[in-house]
N, C-alpha and C positions, 0 to 999 in steps of 0.2 A: 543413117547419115543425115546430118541436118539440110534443110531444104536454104539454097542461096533466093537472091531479090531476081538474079538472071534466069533461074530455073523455073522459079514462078510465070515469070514473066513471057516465056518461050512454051510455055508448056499448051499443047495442043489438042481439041475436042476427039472422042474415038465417037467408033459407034454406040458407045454405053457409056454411061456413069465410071469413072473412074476415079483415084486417090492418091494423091502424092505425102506422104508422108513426112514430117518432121520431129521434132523430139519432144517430148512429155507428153503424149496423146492428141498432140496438133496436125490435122491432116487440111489438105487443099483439094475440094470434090469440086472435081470438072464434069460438068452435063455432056451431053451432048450437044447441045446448041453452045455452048462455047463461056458460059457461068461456070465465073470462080467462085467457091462459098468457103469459107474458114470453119472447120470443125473440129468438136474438142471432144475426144472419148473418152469415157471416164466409165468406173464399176460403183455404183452409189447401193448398199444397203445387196451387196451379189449378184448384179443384175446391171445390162452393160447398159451405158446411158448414153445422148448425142447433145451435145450443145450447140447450137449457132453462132459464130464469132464476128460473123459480118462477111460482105461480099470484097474478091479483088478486083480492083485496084483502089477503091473507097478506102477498103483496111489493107493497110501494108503490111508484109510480113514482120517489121517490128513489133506494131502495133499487136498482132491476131495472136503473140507471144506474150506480150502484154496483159492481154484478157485473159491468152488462157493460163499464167500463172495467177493471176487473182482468181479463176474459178479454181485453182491446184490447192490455195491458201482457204478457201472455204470450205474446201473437202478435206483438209488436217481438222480442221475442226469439226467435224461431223454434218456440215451443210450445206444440202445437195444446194447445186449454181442452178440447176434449169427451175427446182423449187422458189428460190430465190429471187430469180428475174419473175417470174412468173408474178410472184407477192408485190414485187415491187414496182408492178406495171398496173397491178390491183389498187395499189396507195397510191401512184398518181393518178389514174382516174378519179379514186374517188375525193382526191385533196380537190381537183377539177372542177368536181361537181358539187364540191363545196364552198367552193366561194361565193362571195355574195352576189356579187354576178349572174355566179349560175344558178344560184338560188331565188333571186329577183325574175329572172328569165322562166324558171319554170312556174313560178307565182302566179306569173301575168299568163304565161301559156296554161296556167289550169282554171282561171278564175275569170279570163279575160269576156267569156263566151256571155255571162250575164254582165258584161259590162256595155254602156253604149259609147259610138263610135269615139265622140267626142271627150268622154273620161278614158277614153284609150288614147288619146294623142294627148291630152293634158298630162297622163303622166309618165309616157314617154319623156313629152319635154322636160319635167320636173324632173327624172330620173338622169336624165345629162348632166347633171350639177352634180350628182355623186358619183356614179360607179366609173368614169374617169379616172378618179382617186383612187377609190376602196373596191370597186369591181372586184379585181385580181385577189384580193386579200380572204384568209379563210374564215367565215362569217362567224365562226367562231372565237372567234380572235380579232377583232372587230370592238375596237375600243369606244367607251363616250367619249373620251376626250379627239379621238379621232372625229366620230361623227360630228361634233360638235364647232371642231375646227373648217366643216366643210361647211354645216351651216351660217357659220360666221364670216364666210365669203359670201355668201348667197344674201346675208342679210347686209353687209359694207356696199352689195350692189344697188343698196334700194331695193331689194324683196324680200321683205319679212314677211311677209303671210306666203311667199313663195317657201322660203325657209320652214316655218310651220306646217305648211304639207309636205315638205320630203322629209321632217321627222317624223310625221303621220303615218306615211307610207312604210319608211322605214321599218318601222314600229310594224304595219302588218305584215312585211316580208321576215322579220324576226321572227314574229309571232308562227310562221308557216315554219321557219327551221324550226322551233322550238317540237312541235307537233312532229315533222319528219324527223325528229331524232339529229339536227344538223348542229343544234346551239342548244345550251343550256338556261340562257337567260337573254331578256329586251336589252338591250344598254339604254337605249330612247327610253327607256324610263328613267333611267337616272336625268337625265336633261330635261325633265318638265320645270318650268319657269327660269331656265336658261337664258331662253329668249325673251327679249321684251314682247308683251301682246300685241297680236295685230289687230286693225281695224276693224271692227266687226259690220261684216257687209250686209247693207239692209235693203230690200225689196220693194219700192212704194207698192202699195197696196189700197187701190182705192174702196173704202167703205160707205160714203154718202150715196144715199140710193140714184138720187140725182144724177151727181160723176159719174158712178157707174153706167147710170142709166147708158146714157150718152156715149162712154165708152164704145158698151155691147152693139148700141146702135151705129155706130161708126163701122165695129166691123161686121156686122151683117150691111153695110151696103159695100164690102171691102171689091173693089174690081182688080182685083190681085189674077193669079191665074186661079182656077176652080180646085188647086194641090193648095197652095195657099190659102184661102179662103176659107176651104172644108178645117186645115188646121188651126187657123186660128179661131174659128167657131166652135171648136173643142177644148181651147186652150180653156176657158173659166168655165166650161160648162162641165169637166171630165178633174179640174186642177190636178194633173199628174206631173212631176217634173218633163220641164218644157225639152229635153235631152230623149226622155222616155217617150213623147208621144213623136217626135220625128221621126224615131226609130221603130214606129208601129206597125209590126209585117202581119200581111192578111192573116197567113196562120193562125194566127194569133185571136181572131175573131171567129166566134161562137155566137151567129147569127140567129140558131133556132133556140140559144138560152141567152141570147141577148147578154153576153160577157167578152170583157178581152181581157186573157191571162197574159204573164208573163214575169220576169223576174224583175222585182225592184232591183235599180241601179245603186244606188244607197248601201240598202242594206240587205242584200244578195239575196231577201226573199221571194219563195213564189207569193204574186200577187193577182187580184183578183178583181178587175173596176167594172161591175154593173154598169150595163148600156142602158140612160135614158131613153124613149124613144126617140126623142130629139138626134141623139147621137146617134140611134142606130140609122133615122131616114138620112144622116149623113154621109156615112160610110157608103149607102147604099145607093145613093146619089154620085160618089166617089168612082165606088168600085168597076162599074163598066171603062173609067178612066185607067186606072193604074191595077185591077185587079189580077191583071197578067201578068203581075212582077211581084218579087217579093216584099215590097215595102208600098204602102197605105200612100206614103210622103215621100217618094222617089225625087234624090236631085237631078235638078235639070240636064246638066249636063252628064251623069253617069247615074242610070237610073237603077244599076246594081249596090248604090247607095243610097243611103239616105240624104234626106234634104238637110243644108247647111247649115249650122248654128246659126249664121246668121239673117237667114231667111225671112224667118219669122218676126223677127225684130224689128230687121228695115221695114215690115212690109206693118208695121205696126206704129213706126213712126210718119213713116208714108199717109198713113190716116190721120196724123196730125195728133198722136196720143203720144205725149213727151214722157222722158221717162220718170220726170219725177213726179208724174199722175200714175201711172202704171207701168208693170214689167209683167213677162210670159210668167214664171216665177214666184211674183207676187199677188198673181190669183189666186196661186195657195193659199196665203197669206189669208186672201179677201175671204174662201170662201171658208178657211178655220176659223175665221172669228164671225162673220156672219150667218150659220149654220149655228153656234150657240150660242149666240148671244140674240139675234134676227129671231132665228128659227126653230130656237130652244133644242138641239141637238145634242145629246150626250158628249162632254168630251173625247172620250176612250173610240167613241163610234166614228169620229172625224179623225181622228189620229189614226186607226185604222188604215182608215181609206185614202191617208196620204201617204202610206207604207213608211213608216214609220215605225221606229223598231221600239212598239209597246210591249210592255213586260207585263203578265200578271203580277199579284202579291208572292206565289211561289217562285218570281222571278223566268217564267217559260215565256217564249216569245211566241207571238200571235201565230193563231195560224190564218192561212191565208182564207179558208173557207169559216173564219169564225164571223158572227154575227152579219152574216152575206145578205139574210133576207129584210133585216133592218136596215145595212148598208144599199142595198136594192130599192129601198125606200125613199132614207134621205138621200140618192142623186138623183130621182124623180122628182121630188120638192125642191131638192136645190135645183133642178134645169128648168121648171117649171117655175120657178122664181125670178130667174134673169131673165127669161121670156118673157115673163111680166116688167123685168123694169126696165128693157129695151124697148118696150110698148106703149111706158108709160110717157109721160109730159112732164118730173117730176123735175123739180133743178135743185142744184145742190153742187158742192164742191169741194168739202174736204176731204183729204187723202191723208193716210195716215204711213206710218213708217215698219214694218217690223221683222227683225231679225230672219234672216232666212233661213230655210228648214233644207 
């Protein structure tokens, strides 16, 4: 006899599990504690099967009839319904974890860990301009003209070089599905020279021995705090990106072989910068200060981080070195061209050591212990050079300009 809305409704817990019955294999299992559940029995393949329909009062008895004539109609055609739900709880997960979204999310959650702090909030923030949009969308399916349309608000706001790296990025988070098996192909590639070029940002870089001179001596008399001070005295003496040496944790230093490893931010390799001894009486001048923490360059206010982006800057204009004499940055700069061209230095040996992603002729990329005892060399001669022309009386004053690395 078919089961009414009032029977349902009236029907009350025993001491065990019990069943109320309706028609085409529709039953109503009351718990004990006083749970209604809709269940559907069916023989799939000679062998008795249990469906879940949904809970009363959630699913009505129209409804729980409902369902279970759509699992009646999958079983005419030979397709078990628990198999069914099952697969199709499988497909939306994984449509889930395929969007770009979550594709982007797991990117940043694998790769984030050699990133430093600072290119992790920059491309948070770059990332807001797209996956608002295309987030949700299956990365697969993930069109250029789509992407291209987002760039094109990005760039109507006045940020075309901000534009230029969320197709960048983009481009690496494709490249990650392509590798997991999620996409087939970049679309960011079909949009190269879409965009107009952006500006290309250049780093004064002072080169006269003179300027420099002066420079160096500025900041060795820097009365910053002795956190600042120790880093900006590393800054031209080490030229690492100014992002990498903020983020310099004791760990990281290899006192009795005078090294400090770690992964380039760039270009995700392990890298390997030879401690002058200049650099190492620094650190070790440092370390009774901050050695108790995990960062070399602890900010002030939260010393389980590192020090600000802007730390170093201010404390560098503070000394009265403007920026179109010099930048943190633009050390590099100084000491890639004055190491060969000054100091006769092989090129490939400086490229190197600003972790840069040199390739042999086979095309294999550096490894980080390659040419380490030459590399050992020239940062002794080059810290042993600025030492000298901090020292020196010489004058001089051109700065020159060049593209940043």
């Amino acid at each position: 006899m078919p089961l009414s809305h009032a029977a349902v409704q009236q029907a009350k817990p025993a001491g065990k599990s019990r069943r109320l019955y309706d028609t085409g294999g529709l039953c109503l299992q009351i718990s004990p504690s006083g749970a209604r559940l809709w269940r559907f029995k069916y023989r799939f393949g000679g062998k008795a099967k249990m469906l879940s329909l949904g809970t009363f009062p959630a699913v009505s008895l129209a409804e729980a009839r409902r369902r279970r004539d759509e699992a009646r109609k999958m079983l005419a055609t030979g397709v078990n319904p628990s198999a069914a739900r099952k697969a199709a709880k499988v497909a939306a997960a994984t449509a889930d974890r395929n969007t770009l979204g979550a594709v982007t999310a797991e990117w940043v959650e694998r790769f984030s860990a050699r990133w430093s702090e600072g290119h992790v909030v920059s491309l948070h923030s770059r990332l807001r301009h797209v996956l608002p949009q295309l987030g949700g969308r299956p990365i697969a399916a993930v069109s250029p003209a789509e992407i291209l349309a987002v760039l094109r608000n990005i760039e109507a706001r006045g940020s075309l070089e901000t534009a230029h790296r969320v197709r960048s990025i983009l481009g690496q988070v494709f490249r990650f599905a392509i590798a997991s098996g999620r996409a087939e192909r970049d679309p960011t590639v079909d949009l190269r020279g879409a965009l107009p070029p952006a500006k290309v940002e250049h780093f004064a870089a002072p080169l006269d021995p003179g300027e420099l001179g002066r420079i160096l001596r500025a900041i060795r008399s820097c009365q910053a705090t002795p956190v600042v001070a120790a880093a900006l005295k590393l800054a031209p003496m080490l030229f690492v990106r100014p992002g990498e040496l903020r983020a310099l944790r004791w760990q990281d230093i290899d006192f009795a072989a005078a090294e400090w490893r770690f992964v380039a931010s760039k270009t995700g390799q392990a890298h390997i910068v030879p401690l002058p001894k200049q650099a190492v009486a620094i650190l070790r001048d440092l370390r009774p200060l901050t050695g108790l923490g995990t960062f070399a360059f602890p900010n002030a206010r939260d010393r389980s981080r590192p020090m600000s982006e802007n730390s170093l800057t201010a404390a560098l204009r503070r000394l009265g070195v403007d920026k179109t004499a010099a930048t943190l940055h633009g050390f590099r700069a100084t000491a890639r061209t004055l190491l060969v061209e000054t100091l006769g230095f092989p090129p490939h040996l400086v490229e190197h050591q600003l972790a840069h992603a040199v390739r042999d002729p086979n095309g294999r990329a550096y490894n980080r212990c390659e040419f380490l005892p030459e590399r050992r060399a020239m940062l002794q001669v080059w810290s042993d050079h600025i030492h000298k022309l901090a020292a020196d009386a010489a004058v001089g004053g051109a700065v020159v300009e060049l593209e940043g690395a």
